[in-house]
N, C-alpha and C positions, 0 to 999 in steps of 0.2 A: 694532543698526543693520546692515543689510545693505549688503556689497558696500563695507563702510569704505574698501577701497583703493583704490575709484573713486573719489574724495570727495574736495573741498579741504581743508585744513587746518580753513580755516574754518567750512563744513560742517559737518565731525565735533565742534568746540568747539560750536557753536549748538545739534546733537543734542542734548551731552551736556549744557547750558549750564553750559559752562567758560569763563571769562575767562582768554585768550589772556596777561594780563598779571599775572594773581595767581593761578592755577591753581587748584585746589580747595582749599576752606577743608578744617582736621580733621577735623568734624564729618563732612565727606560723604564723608572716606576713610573713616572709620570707616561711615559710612552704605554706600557702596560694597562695602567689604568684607564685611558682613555678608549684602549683598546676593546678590552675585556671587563672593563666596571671594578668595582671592588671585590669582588667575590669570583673574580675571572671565568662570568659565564659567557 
């Protein structure tokens, strides 16, 4: 996502589609992770 710090909160959840109220299930940490490293570069 470009420019995330200009971004509402809400915004960057809908990007990333995250729910604001149960945040990422396991599955997509570990999907994430594999993805993006720990540091999500």
């Amino acid at each position: 996502m470009e420019n995330a710090h200009t971004k509402s909160a809400s915004e960057v959840l809908a990007n990333f589609g995250v729910n604001e109220n149960t945040g990422l299930t396991l599955e997509e940490v570990k999907n994430n992770f594999e993805r993006y490293g720990p540091n999500g570069e």
